[in-house]
Backbone and ligand atoms as CSV (ligand in chain L), in Angstrom:
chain,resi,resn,atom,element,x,y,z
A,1,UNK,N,N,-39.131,-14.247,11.971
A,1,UNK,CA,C,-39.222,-13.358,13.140
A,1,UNK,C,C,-38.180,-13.736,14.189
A,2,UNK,N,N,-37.896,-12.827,14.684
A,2,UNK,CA,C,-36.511,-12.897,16.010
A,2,UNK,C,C,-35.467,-13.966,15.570
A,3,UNK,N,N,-35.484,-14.332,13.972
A,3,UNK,CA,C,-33.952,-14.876,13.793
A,3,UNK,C,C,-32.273,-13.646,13.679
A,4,UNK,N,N,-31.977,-14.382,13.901
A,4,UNK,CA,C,-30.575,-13.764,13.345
A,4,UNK,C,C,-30.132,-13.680,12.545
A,5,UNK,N,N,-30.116,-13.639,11.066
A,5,UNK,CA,C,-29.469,-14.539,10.055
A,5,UNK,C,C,-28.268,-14.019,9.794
A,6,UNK,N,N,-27.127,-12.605,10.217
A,6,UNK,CA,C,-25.900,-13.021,10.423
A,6,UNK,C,C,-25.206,-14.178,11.055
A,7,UNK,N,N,-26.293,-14.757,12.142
A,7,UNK,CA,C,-25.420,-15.897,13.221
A,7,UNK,C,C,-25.901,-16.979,12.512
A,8,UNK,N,N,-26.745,-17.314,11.923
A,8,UNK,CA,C,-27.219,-18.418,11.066
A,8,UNK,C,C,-26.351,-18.906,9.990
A,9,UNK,N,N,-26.127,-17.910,9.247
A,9,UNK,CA,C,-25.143,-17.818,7.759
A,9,UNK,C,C,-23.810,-17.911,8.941
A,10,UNK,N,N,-23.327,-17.480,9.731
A,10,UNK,CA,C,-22.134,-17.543,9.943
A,10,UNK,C,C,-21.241,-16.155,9.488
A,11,UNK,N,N,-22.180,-15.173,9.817
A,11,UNK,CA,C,-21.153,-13.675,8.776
A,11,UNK,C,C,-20.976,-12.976,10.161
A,12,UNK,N,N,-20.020,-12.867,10.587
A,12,UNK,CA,C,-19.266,-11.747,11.510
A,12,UNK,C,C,-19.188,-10.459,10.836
A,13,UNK,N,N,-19.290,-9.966,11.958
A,13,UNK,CA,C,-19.716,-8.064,11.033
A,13,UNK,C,C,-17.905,-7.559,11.847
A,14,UNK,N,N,-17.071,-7.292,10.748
A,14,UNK,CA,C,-15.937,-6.630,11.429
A,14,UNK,C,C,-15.991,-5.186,11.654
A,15,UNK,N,N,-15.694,-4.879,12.990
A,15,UNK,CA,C,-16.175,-3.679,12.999
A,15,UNK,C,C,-14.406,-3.179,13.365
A,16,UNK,N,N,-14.875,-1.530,12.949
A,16,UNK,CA,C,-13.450,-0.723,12.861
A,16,UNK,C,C,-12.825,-0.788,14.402
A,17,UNK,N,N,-11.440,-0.651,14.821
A,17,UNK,CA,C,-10.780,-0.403,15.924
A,17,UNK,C,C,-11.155,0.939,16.556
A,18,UNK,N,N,-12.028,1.859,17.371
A,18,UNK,CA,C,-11.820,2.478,17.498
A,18,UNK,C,C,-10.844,3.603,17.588
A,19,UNK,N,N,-9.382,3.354,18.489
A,19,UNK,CA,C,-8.401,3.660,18.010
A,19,UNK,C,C,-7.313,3.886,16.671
A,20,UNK,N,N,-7.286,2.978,16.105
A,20,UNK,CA,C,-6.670,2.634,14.904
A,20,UNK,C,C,-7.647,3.202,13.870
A,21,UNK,N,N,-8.565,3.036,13.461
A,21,UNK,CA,C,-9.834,2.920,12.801
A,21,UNK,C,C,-9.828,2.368,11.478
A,22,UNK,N,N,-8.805,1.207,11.972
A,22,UNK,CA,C,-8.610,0.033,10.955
A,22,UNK,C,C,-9.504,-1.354,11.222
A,23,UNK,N,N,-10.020,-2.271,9.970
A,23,UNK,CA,C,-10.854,-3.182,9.837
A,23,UNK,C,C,-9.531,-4.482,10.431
A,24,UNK,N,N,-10.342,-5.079,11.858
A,24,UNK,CA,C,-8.987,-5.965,11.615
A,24,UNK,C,C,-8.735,-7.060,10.566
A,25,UNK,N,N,-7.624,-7.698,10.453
A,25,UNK,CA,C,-7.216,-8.422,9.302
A,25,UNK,C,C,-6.818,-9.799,10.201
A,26,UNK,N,N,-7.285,-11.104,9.376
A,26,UNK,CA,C,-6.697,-12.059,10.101
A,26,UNK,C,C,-5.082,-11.766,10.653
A,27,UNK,N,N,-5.068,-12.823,11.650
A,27,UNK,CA,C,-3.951,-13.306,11.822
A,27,UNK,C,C,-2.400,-13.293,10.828
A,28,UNK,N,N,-1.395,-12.896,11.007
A,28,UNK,CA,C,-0.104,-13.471,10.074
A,28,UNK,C,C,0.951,-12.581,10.235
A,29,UNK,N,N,2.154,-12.968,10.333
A,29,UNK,CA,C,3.519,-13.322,10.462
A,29,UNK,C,C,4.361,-11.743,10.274
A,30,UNK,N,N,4.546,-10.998,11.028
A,30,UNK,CA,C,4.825,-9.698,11.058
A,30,UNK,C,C,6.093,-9.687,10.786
A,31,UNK,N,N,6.660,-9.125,9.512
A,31,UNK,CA,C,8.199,-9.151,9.518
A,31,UNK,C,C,8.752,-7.977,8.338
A,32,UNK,N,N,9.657,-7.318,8.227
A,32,UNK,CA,C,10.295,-6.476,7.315
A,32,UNK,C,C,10.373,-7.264,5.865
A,33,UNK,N,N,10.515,-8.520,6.086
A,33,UNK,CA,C,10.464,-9.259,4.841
A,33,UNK,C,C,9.060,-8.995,4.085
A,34,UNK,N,N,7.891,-8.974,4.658
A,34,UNK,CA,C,7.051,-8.564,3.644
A,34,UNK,C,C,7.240,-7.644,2.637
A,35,UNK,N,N,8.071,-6.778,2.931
A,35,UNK,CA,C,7.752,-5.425,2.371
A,35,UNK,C,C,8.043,-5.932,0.898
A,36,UNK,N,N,9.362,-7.144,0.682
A,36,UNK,CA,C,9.099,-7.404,-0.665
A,36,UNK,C,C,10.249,-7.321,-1.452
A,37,UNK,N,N,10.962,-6.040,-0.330
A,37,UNK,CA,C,12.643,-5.755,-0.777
A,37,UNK,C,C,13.243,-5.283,-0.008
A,38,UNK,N,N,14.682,-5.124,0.069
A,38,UNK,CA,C,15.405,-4.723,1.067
A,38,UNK,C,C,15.885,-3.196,1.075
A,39,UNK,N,N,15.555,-2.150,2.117
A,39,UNK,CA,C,15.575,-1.460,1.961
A,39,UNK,C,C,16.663,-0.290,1.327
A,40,UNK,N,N,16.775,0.716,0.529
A,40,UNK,CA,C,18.225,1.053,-0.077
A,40,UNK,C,C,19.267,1.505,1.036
A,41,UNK,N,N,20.442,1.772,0.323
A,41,UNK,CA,C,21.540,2.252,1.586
A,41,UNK,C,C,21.552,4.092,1.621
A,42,UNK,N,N,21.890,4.421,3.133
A,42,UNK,CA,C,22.456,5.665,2.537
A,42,UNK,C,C,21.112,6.523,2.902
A,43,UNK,N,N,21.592,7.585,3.218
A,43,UNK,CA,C,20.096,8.821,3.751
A,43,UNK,C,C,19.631,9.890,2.683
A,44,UNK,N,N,20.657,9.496,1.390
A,44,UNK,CA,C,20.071,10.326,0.459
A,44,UNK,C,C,18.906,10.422,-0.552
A,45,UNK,N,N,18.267,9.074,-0.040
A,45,UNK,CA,C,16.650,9.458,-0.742
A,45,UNK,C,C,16.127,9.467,-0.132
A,46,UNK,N,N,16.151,9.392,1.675
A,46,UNK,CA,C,15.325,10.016,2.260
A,46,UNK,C,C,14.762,11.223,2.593
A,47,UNK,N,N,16.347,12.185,2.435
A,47,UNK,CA,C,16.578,13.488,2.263
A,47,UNK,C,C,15.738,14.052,1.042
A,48,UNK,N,N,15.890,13.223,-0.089
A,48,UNK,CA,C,14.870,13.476,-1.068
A,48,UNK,C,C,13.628,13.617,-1.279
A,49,UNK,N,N,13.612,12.606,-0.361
A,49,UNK,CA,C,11.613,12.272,-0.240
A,49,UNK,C,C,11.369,12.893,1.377
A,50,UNK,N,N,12.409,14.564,1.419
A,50,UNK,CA,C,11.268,14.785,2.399
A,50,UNK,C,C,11.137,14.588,3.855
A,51,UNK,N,N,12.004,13.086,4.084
A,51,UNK,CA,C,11.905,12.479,5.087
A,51,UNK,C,C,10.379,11.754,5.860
A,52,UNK,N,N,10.120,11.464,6.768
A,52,UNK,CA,C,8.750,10.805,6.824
A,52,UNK,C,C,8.028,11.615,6.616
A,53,UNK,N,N,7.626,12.629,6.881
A,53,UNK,CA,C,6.451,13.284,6.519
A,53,UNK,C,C,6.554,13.508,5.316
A,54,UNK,N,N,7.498,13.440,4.458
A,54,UNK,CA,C,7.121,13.838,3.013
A,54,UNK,C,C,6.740,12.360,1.859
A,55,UNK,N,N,7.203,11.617,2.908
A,55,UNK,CA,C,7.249,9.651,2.335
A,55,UNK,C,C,5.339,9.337,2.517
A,56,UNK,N,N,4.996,10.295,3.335
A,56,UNK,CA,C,3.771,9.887,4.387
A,56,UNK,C,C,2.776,10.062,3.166
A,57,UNK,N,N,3.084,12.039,3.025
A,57,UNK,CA,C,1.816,12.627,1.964
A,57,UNK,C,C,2.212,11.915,0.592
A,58,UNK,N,N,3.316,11.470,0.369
A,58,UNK,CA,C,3.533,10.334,-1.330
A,58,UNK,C,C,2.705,8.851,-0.866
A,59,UNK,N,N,2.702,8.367,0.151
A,59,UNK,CA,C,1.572,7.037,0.028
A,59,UNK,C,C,0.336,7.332,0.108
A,60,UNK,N,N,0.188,8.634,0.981
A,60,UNK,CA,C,-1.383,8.692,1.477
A,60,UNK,C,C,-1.981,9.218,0.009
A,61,UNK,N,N,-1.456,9.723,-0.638
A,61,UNK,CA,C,-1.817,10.908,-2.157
A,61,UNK,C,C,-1.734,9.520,-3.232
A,62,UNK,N,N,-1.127,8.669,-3.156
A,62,UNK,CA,C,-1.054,7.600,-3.824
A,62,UNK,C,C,-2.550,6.731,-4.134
A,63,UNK,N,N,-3.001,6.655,-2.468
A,63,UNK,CA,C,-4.104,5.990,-2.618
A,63,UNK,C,C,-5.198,6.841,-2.889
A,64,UNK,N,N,-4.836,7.799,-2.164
A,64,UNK,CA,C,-6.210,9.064,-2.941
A,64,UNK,C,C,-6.505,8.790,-4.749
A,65,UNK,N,N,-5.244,8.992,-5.014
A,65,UNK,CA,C,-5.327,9.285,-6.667
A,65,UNK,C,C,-5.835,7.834,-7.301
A,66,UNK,N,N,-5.627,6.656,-6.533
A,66,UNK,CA,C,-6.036,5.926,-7.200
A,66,UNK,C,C,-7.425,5.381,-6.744
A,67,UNK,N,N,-8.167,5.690,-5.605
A,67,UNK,CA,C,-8.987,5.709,-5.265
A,67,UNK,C,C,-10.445,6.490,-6.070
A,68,UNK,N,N,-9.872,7.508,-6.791
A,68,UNK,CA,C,-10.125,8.659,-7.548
A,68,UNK,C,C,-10.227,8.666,-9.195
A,69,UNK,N,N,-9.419,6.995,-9.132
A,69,UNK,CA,C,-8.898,6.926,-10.468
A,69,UNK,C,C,-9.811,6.350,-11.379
A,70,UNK,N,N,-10.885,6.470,-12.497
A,70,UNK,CA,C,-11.611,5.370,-12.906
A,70,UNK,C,C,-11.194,4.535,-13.473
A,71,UNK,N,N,-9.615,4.013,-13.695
A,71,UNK,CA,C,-9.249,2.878,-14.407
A,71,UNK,C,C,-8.891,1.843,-13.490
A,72,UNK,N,N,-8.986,2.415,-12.136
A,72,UNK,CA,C,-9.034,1.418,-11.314
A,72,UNK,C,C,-9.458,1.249,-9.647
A,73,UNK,N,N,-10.486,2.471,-9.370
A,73,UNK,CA,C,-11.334,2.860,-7.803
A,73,UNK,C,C,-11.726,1.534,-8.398
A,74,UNK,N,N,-12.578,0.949,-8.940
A,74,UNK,CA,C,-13.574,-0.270,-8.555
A,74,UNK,C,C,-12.694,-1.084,-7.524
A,75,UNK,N,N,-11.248,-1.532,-7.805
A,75,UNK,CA,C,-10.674,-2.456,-6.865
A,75,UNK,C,C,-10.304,-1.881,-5.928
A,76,UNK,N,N,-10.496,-0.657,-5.362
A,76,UNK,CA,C,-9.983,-0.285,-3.949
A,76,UNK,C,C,-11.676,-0.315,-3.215
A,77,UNK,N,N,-12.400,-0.362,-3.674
A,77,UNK,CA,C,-14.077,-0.130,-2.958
A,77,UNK,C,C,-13.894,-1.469,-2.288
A,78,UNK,N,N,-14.401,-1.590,-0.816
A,78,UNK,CA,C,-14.667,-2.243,-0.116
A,78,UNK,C,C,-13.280,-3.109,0.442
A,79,UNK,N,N,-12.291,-2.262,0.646
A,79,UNK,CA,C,-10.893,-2.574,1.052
A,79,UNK,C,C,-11.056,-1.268,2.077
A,80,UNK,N,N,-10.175,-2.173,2.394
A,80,UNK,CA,C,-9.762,-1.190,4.210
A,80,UNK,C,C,-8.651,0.451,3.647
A,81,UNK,N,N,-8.922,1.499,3.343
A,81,UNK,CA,C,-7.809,2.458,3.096
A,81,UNK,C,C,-7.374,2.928,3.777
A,82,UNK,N,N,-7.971,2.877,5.157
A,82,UNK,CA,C,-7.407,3.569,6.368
A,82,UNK,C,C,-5.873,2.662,6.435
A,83,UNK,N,N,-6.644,1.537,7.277
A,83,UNK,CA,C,-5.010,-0.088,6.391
A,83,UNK,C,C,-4.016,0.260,5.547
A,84,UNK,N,N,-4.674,0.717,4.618
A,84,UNK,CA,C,-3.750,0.829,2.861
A,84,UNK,C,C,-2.949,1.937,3.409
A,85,UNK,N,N,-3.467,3.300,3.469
A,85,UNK,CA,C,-2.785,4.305,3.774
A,85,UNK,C,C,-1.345,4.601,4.781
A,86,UNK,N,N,-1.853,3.278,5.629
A,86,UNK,CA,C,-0.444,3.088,6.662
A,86,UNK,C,C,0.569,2.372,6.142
A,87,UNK,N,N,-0.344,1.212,5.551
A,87,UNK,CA,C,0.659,0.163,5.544
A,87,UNK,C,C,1.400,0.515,3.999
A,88,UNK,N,N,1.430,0.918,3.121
A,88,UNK,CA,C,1.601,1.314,1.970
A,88,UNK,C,C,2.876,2.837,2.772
A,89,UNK,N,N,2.370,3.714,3.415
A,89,UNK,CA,C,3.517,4.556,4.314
A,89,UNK,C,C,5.112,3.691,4.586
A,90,UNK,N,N,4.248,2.528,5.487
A,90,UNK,CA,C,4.814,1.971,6.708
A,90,UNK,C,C,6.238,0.886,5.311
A,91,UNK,N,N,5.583,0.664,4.376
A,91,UNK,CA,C,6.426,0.276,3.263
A,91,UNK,C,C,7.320,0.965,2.775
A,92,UNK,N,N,6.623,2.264,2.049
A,92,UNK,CA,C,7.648,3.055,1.450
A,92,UNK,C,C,8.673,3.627,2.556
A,93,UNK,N,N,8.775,3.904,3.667
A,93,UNK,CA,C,9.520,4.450,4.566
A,93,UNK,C,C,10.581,3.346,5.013
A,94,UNK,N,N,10.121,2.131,5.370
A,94,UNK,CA,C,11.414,0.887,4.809
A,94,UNK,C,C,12.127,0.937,4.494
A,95,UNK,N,N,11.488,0.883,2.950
A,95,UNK,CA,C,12.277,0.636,1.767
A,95,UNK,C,C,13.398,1.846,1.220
A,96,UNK,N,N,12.809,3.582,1.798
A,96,UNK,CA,C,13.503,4.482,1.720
A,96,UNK,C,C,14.609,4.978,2.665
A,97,UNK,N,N,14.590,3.172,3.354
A,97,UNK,CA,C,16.017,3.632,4.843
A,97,UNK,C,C,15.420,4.802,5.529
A,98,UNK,N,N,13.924,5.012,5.676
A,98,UNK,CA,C,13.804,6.222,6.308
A,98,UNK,C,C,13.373,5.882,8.317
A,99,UNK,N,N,13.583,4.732,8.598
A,99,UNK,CA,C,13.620,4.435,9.584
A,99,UNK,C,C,12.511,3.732,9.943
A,100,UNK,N,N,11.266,3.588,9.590
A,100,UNK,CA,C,10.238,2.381,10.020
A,100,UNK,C,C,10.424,0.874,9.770
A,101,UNK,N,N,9.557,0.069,10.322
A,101,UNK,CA,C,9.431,-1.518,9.991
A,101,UNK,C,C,7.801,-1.271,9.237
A,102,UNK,N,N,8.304,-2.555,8.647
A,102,UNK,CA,C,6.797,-2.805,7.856
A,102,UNK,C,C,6.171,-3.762,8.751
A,103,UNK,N,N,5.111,-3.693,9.001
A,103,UNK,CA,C,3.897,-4.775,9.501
A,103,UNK,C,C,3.308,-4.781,8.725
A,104,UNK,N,N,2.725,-4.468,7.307
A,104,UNK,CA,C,1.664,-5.235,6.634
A,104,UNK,C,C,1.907,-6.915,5.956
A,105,UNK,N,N,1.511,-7.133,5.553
A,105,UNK,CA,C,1.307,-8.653,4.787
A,105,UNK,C,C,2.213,-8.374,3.365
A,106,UNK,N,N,2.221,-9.838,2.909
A,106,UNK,CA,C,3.027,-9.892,1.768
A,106,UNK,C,C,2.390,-9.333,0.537
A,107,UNK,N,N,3.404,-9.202,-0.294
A,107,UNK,CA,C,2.577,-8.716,-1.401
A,107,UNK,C,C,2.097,-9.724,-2.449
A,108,UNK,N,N,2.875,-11.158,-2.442
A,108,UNK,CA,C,1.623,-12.062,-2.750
A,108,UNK,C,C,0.754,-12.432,-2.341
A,109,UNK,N,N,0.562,-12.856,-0.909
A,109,UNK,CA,C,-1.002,-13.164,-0.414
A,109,UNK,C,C,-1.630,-11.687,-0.100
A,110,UNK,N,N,-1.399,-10.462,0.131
A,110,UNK,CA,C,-2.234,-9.690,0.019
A,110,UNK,C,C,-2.737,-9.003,-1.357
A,111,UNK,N,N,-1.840,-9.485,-2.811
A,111,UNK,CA,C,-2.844,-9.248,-4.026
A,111,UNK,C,C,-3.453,-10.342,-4.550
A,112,UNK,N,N,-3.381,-11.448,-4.011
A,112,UNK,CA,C,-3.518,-12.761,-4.760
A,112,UNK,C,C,-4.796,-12.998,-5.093
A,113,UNK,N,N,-6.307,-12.607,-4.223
A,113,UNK,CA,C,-7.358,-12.721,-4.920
A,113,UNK,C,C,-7.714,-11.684,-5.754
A,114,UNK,N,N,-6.837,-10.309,-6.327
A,114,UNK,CA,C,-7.674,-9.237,-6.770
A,114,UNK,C,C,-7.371,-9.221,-8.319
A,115,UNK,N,N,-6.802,-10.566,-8.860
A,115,UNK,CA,C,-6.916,-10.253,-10.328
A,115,UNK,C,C,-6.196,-9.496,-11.014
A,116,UNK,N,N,-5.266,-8.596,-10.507
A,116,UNK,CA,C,-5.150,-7.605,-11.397
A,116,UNK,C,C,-4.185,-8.025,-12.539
A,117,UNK,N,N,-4.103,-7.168,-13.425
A,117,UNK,CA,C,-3.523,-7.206,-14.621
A,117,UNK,C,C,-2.140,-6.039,-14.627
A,118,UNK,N,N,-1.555,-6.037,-15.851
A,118,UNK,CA,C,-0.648,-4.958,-16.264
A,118,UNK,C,C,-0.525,-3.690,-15.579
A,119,UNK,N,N,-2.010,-3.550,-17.106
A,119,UNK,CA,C,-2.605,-2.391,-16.825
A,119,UNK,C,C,-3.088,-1.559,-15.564
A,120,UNK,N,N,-3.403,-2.485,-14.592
A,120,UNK,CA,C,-3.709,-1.952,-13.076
A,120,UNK,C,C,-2.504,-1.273,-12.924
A,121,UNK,N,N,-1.425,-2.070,-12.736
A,121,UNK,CA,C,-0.039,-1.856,-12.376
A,121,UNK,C,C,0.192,-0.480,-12.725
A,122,UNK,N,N,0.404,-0.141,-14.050
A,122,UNK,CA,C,0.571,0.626,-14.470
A,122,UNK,C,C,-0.203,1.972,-14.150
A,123,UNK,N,N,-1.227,1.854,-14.103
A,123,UNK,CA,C,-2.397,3.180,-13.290
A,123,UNK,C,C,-1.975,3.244,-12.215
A,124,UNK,N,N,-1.630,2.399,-11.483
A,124,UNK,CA,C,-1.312,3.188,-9.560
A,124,UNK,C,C,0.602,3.925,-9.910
A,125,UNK,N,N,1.223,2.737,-11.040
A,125,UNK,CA,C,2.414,3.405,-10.686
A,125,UNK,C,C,2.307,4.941,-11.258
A,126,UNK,N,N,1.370,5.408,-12.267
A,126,UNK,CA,C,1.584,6.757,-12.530
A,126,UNK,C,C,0.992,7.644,-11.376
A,127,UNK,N,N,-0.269,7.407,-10.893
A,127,UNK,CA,C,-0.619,7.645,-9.552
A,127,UNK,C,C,0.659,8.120,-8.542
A,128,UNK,N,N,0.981,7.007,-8.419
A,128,UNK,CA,C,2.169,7.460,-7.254
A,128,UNK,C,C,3.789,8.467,-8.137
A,129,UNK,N,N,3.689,8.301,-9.508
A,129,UNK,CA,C,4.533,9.603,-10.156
A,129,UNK,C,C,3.905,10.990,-9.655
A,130,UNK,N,N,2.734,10.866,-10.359
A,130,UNK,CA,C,2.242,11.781,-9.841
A,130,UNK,C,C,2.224,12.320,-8.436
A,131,UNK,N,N,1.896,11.423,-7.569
A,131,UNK,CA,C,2.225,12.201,-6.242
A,131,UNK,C,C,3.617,12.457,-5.532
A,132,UNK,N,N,4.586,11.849,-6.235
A,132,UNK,CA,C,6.010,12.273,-6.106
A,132,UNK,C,C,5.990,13.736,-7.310
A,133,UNK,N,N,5.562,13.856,-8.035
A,133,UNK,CA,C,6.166,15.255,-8.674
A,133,UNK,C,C,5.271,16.275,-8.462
A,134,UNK,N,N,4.033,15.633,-7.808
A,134,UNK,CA,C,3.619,16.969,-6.519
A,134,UNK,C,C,4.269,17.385,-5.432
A,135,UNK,N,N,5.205,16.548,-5.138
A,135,UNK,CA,C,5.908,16.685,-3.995
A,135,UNK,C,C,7.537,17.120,-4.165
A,136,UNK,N,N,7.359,17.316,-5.150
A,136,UNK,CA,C,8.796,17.704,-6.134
A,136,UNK,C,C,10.326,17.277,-5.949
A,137,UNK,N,N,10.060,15.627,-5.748
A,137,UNK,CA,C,10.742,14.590,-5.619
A,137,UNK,C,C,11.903,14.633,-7.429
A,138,UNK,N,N,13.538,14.856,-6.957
A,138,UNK,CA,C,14.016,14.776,-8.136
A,138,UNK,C,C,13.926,13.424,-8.828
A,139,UNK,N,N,13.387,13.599,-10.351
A,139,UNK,CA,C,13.244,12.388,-11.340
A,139,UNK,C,C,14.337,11.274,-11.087
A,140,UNK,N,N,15.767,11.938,-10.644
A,140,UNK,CA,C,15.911,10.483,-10.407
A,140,UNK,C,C,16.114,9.640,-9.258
A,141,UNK,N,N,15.518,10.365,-8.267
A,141,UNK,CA,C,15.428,9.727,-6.789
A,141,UNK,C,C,13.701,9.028,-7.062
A,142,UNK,N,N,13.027,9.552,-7.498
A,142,UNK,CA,C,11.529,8.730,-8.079
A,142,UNK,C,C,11.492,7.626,-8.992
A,143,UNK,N,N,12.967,7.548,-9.802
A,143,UNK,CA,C,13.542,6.499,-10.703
A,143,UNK,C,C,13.806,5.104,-9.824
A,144,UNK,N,N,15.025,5.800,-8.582
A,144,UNK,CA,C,15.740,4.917,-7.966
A,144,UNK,C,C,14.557,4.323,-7.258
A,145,UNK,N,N,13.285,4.860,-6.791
A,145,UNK,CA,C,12.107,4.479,-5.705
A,145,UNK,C,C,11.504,2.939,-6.529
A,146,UNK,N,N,10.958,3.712,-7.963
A,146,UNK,CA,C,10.077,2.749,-8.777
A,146,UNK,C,C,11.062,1.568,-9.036
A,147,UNK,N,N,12.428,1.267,-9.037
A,147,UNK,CA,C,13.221,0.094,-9.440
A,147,UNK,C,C,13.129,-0.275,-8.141
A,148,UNK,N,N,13.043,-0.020,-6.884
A,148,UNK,CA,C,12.521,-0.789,-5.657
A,148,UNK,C,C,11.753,-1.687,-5.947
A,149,UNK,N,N,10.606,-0.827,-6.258
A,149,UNK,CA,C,9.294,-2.046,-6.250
A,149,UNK,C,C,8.936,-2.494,-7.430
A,150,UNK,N,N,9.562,-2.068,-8.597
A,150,UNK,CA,C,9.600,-3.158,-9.705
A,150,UNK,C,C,9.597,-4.903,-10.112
A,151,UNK,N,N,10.357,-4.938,-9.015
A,151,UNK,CA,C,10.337,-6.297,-9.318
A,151,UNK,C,C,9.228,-7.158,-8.554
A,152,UNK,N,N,8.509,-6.136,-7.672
A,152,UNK,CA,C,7.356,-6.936,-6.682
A,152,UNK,C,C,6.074,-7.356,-8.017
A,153,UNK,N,N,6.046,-6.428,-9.077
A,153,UNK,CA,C,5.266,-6.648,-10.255
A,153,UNK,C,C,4.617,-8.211,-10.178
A,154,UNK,N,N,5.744,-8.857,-10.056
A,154,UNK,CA,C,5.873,-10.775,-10.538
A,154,UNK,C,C,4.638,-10.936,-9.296
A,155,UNK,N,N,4.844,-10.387,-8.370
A,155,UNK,CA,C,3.918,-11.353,-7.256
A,155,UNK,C,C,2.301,-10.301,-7.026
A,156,UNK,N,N,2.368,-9.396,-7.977
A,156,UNK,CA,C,1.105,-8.591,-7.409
A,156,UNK,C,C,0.163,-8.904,-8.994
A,157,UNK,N,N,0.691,-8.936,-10.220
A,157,UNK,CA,C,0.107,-9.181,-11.123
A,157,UNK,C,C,-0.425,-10.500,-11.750
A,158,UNK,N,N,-1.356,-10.954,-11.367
A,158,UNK,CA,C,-1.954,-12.649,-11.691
A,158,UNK,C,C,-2.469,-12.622,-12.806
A,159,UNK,N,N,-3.194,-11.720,-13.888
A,159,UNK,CA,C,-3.569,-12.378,-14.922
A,159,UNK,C,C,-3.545,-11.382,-16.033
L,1,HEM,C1,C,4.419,-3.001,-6.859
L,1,HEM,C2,C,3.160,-2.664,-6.746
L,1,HEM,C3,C,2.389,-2.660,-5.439
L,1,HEM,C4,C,2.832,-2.495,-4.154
L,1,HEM,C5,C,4.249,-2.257,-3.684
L,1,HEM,C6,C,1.665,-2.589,-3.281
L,1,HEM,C7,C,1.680,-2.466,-1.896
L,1,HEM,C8,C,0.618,-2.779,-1.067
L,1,HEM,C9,C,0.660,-2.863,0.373
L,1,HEM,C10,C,1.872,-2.550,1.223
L,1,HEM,C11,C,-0.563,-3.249,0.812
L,1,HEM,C12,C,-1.010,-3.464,2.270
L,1,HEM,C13,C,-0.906,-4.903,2.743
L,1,HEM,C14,C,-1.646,-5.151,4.037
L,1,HEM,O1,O,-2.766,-4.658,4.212
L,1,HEM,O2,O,-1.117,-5.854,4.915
L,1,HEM,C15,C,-1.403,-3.380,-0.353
L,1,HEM,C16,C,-2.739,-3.704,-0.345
L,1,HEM,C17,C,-3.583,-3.458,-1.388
L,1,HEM,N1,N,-3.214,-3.174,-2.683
L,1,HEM,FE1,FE,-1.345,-3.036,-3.381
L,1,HEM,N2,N,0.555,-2.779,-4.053
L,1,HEM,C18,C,0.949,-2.824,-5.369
L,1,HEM,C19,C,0.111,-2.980,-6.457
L,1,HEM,C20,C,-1.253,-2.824,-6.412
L,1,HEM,C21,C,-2.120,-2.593,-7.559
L,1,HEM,C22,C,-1.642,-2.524,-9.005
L,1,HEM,C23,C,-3.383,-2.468,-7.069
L,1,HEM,C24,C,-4.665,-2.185,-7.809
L,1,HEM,C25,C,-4.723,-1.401,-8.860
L,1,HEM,C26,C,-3.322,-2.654,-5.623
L,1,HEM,C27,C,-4.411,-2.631,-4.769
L,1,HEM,C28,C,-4.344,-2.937,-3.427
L,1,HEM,C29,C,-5.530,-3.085,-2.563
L,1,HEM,C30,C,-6.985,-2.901,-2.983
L,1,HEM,C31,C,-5.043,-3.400,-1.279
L,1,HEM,C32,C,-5.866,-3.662,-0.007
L,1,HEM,C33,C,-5.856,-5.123,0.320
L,1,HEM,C34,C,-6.779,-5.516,1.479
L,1,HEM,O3,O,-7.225,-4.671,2.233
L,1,HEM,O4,O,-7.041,-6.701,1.617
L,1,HEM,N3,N,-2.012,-2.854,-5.268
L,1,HEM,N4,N,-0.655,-3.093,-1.483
């Protein structure tokens, strides 16, 4: 009776930003270097992709589809997507010279406890094909995108 047992156990309840209506995330080191790679030269795949608003609906449709996806929603449940949805934007727009900085976290310490495999890999990258050839991104400006983040593979795939 009249215990607490969040304050007992020690469990802080994170609650959303009103504004933002993001879960906050510890503390850590805000820099363009997270993103993982350096962004390409030149305004012609930005022109491709649309420019930000068209970079925006390819991350936000990204996480939808894989959110959606049953080979791999179990690992997005109980993750922040509001988070994902920006910071996954706030990446691809980087990396597409389309004029933002990245603030999210690295992509090794932010996949490092989730296990994933290959196969994960492989389900979000068709995911995000898919939402580039909804967006009717030419095959080989969606080519030049996926050899961006190809090589981040090494630090997001643990087992
Ligand atoms: C090259 C491949 C990948 C890239 C470029 C990438 C990119 C990102 C970015 C930018 C974030 C946000 C970091 C932050 O919140 O500060 C993130 C988080 C996340 N990613 Fe990935 N990701 C990749 C692969 C994957 C795969 C294969 C999965 C699962 C199938 C996945 C699931 C997640 C989840 C669940 C989060 C949320 C983490 C959290 O809230 O703690 N990612 N990813």
């Amino acid at each position: 009776q009249g215990i607490d047992w969040d304050k007992q156990f020690g469990v802080e309840e994170k609650v959303r930003d009103p504004k933002t209506g993001e879960i906050p995330v510890d503390p850590y080191t805000q820099s363009n270097a997270n993103a993982g790679a350096s962004p390409v030269s030149g305004a012609s795949l930005v022109r491709q992709f649309g420019g930000k608003s068209g970079i925006r609906r390819i991350a936000e449709r990204t996480v939808e589809l894989s959110e959606a996806d049953p080979r791999i929603s179990a690992i997005f449940v109980s993750h922040d997507m509001v988070r994902l949805k920006r910071t996954l934007f706030e990446q691809f727009c980087y990396l597409l010279n389309a004029g933002c900085d990245y603030t999210g976290r690295d992509m090794k310490t932010t996949h490092a406890q989730m296990g994933l495999r290959k196969a994960d890999l492989n389900a979000l990258v068709e995911n995000l094909q898919q939402a580039m050839r909804e967006q009717k991104i030419p095959f080989a400006a969606q080519n030049r995108f996926l050899a961006k983040l190809a090589p981040m593979s090494k630090d997001v795939i643990t087992r």
